[in-house]
N, CA, C and O atoms as a GROMACS GRO file, in nm:
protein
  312
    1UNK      N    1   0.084  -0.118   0.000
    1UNK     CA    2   0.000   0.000   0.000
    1UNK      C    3   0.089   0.124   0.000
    1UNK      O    4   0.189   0.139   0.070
    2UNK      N    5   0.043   0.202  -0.080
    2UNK     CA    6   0.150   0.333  -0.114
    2UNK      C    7   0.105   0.432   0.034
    2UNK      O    8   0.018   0.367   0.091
    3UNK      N    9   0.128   0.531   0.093
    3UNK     CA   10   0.165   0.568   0.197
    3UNK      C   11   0.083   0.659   0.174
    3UNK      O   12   0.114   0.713   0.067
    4UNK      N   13  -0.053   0.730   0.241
    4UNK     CA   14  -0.136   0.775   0.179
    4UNK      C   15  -0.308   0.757   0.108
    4UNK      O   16  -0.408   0.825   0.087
    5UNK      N   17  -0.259   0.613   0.093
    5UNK     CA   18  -0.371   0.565   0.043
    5UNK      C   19  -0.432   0.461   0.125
    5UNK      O   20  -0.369   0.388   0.201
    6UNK      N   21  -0.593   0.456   0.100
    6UNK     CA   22  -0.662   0.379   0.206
    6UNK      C   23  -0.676   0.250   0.110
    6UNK      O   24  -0.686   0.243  -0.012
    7UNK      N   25  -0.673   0.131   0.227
    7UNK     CA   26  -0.686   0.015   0.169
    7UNK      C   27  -0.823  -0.026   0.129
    7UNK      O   28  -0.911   0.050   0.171
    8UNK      N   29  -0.877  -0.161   0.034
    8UNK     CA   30  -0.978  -0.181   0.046
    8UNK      C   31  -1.075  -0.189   0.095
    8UNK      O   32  -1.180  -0.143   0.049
    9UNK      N   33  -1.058  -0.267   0.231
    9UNK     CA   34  -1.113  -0.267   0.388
    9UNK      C   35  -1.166  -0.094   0.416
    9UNK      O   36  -1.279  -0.044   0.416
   10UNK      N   37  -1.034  -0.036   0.440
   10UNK     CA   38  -1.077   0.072   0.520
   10UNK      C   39  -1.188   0.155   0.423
   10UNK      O   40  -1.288   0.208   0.472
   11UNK      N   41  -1.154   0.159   0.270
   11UNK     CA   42  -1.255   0.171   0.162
   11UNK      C   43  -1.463   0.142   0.168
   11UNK      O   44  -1.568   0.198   0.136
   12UNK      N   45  -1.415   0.029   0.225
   12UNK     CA   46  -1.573  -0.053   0.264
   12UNK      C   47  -1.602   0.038   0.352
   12UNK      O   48  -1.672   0.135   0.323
   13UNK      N   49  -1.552   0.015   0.470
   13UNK     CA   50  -1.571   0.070   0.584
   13UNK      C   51  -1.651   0.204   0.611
   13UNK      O   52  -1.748   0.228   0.683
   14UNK      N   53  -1.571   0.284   0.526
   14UNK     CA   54  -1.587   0.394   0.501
   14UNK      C   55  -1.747   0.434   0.421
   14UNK      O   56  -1.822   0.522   0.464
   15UNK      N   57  -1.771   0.365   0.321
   15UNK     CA   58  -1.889   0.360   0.260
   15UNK      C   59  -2.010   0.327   0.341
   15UNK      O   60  -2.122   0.379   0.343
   16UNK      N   61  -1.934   0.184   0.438
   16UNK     CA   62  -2.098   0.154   0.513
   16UNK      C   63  -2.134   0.205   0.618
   16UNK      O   64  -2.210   0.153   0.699
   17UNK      N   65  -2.078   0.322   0.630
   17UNK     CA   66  -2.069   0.394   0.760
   17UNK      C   67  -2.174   0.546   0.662
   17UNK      O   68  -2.256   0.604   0.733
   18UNK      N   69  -2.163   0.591   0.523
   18UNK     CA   70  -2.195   0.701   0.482
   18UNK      C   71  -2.291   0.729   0.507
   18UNK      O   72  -2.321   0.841   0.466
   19UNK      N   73  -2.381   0.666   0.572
   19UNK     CA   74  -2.558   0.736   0.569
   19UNK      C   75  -2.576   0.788   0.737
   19UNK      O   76  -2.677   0.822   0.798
   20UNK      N   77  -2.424   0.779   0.784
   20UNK     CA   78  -2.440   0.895   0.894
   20UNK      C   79  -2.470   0.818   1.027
   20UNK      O   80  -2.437   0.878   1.129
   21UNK      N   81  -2.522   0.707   1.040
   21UNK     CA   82  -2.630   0.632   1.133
   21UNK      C   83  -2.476   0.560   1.195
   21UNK      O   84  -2.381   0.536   1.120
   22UNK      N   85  -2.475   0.534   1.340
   22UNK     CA   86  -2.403   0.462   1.467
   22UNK      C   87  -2.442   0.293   1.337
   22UNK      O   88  -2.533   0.272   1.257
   23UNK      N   89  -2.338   0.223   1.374
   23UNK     CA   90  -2.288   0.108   1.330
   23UNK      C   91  -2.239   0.053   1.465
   23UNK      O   92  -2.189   0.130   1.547
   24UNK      N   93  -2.258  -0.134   1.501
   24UNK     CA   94  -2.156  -0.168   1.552
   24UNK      C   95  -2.069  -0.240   1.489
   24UNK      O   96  -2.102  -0.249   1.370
   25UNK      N   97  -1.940  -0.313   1.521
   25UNK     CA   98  -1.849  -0.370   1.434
   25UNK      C   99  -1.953  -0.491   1.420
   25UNK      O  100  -1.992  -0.489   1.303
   26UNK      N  101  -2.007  -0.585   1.483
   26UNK     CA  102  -2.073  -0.727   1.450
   26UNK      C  103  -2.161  -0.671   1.350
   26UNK      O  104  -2.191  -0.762   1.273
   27UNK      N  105  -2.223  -0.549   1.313
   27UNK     CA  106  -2.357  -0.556   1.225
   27UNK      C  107  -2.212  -0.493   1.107
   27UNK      O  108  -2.242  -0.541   0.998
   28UNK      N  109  -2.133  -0.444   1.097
   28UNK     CA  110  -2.070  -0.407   0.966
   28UNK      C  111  -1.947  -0.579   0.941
   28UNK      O  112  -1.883  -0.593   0.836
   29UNK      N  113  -1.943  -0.668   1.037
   29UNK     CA  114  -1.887  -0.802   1.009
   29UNK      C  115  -1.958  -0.875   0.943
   29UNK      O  116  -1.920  -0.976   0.884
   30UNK      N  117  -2.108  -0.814   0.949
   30UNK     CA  118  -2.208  -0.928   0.878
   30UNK      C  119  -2.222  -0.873   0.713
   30UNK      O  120  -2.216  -0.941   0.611
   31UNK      N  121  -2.245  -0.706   0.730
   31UNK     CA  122  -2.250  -0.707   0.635
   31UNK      C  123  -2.171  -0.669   0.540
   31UNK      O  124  -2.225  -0.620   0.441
   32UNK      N  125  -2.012  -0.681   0.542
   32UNK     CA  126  -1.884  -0.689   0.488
   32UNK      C  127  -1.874  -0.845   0.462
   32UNK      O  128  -1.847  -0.902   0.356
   33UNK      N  129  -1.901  -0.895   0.578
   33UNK     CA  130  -1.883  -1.039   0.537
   33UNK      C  131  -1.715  -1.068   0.597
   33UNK      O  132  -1.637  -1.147   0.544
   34UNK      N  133  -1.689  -0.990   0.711
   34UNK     CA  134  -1.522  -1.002   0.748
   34UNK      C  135  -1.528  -0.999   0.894
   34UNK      O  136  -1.616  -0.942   0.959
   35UNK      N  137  -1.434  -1.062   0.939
   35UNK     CA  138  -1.368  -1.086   1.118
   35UNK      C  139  -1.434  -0.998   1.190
   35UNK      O  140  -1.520  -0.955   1.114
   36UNK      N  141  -1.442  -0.953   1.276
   36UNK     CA  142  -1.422  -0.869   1.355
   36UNK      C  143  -1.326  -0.818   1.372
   36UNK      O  144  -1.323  -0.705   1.324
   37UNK      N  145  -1.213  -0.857   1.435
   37UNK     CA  146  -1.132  -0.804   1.452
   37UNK      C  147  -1.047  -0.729   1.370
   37UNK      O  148  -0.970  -0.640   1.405
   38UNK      N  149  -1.069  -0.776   1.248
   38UNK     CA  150  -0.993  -0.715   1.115
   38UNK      C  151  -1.099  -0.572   1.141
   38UNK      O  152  -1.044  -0.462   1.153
   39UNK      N  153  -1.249  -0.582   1.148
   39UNK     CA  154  -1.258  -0.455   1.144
   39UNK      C  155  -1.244  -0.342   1.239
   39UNK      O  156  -1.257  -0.222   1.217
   40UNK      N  157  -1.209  -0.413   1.368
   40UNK     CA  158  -1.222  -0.343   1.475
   40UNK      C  159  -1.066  -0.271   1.443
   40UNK      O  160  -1.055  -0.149   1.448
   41UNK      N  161  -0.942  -0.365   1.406
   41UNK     CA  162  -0.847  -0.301   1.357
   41UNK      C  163  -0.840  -0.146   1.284
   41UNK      O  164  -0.786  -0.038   1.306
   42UNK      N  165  -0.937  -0.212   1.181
   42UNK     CA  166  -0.918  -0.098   1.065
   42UNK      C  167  -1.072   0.003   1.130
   42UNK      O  168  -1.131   0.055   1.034
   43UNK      N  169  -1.106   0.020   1.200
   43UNK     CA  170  -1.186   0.100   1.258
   43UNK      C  171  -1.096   0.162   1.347
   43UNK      O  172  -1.132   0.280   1.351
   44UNK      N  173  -0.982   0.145   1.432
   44UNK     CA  174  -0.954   0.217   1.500
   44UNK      C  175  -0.864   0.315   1.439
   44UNK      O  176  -0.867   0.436   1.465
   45UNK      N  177  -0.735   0.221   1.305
   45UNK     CA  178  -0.682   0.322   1.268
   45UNK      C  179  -0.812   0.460   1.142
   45UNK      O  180  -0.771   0.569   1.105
   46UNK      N  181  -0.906   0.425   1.119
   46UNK     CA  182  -0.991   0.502   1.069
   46UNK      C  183  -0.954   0.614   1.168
   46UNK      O  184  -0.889   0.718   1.157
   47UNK      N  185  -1.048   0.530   1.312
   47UNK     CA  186  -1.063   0.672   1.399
   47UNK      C  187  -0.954   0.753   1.448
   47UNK      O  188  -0.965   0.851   1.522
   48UNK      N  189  -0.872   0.716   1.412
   48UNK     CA  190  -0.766   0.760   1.495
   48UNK      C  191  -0.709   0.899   1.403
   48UNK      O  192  -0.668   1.007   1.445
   49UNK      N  193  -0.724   0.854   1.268
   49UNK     CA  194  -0.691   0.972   1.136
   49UNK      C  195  -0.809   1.031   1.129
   49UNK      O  196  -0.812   1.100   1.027
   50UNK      N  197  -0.904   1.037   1.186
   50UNK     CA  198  -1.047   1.120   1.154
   50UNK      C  199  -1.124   1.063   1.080
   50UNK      O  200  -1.233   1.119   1.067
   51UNK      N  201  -1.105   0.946   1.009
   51UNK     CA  202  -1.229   0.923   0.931
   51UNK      C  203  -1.371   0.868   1.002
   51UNK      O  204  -1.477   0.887   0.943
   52UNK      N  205  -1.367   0.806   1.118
   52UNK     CA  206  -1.498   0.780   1.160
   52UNK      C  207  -1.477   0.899   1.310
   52UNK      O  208  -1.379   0.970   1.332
   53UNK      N  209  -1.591   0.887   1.385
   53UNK     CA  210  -1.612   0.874   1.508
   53UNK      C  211  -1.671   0.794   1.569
   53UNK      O  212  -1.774   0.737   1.534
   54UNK      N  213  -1.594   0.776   1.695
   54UNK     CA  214  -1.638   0.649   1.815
   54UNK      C  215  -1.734   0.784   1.878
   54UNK      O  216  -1.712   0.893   1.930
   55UNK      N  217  -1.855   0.701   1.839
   55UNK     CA  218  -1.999   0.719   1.953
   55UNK      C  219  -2.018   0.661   2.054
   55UNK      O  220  -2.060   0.739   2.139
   56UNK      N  221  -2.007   0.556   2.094
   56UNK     CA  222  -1.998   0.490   2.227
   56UNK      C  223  -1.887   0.358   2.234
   56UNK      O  224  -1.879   0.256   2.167
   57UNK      N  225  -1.821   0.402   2.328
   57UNK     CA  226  -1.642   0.351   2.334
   57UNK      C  227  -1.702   0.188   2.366
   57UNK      O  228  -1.614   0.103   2.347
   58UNK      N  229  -1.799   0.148   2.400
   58UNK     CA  230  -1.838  -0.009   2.439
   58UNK      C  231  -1.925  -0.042   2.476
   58UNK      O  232  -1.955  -0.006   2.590
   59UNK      N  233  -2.020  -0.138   2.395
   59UNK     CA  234  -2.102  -0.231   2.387
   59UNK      C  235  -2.121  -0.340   2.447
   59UNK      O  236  -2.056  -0.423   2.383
   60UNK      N  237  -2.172  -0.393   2.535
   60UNK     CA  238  -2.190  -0.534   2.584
   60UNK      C  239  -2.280  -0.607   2.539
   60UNK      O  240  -2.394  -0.571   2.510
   61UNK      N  241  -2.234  -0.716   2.530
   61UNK     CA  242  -2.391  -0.861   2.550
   61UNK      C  243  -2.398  -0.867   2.671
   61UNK      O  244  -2.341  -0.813   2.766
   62UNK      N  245  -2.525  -0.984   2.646
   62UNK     CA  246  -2.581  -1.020   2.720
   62UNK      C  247  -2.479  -1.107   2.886
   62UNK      O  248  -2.521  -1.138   2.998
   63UNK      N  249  -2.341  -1.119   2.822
   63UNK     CA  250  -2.280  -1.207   2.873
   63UNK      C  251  -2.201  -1.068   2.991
   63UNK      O  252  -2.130  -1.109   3.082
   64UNK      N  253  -2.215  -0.970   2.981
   64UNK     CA  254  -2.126  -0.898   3.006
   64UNK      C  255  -1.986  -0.880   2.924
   64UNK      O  256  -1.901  -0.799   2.961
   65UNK      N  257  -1.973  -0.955   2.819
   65UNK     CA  258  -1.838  -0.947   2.720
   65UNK      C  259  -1.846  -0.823   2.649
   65UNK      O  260  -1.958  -0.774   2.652
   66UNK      N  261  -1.743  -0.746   2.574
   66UNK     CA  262  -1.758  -0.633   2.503
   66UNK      C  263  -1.747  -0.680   2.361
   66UNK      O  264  -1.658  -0.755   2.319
   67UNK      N  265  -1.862  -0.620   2.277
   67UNK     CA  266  -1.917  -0.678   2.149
   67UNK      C  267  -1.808  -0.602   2.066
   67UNK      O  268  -1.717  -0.654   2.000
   68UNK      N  269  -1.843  -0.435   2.086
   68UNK     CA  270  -1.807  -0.367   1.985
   68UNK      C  271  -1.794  -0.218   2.031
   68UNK      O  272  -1.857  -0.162   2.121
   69UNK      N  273  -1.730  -0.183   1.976
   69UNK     CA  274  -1.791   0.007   1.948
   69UNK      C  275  -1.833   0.053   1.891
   69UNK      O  276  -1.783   0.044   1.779
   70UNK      N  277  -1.935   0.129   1.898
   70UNK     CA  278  -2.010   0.203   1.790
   70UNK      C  279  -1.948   0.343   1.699
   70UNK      O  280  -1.930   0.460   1.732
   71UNK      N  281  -1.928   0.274   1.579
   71UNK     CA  282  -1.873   0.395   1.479
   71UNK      C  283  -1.993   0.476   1.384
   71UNK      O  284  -2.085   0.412   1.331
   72UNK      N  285  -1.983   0.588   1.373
   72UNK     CA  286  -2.018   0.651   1.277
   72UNK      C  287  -1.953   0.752   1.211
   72UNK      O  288  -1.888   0.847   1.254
   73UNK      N  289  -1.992   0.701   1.053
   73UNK     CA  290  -1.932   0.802   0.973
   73UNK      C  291  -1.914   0.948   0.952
   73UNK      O  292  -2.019   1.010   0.937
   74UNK      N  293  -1.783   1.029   0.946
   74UNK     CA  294  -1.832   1.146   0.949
   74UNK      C  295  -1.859   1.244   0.784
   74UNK      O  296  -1.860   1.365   0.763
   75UNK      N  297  -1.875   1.136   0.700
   75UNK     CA  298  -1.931   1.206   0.578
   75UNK      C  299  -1.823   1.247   0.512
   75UNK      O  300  -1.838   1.356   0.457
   76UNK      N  301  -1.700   1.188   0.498
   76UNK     CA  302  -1.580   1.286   0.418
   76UNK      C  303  -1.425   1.269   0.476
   76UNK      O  304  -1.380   1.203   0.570
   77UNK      N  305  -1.374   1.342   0.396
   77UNK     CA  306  -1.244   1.262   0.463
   77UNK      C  307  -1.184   1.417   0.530
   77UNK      O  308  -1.220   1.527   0.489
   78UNK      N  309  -1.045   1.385   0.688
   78UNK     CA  310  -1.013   1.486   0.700
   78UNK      C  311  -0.946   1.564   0.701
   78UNK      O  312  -0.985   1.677   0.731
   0.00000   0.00000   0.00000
């Protein structure tokens, strides 16, 4: 990857996040069709360069385990 440029992943990511609306990583794993963790990866370096925002830092089940964080898109790059 040239230095600069966003990968495929972070590409997706980015798109299924555009209609503005809180996402968690399990509902964008289902509908990417990828790990979790791969996206929780590429969700953090997103957030971390500005492309998403973390809306709520953690999610639980039912189990008390932490599911996810909730990302939403911020419409653009920064």
């Amino acid at each position: 990857m040239i230095e600069g440029e966003l990968t495929e992943l972070q590409v997706k990511v980015i798109a299924a996040l555009a209609d503005g609306q809180p996402h968690t990583l399990v509902q964008l794993a289902k509908q990417l069709k990828r790990p979790v963790p791969a996206l929780q990866a590429t969700a953090t370096w997103l957030t971390h360069h500005g492309y998403l925002k973390r809306v709520n830092t953690y999610k639980l089940d039912e189990q008390g385990q932490q599911v996810a964080a909730t990302l939403q898109g911020e419409g653009g790059t920064p």
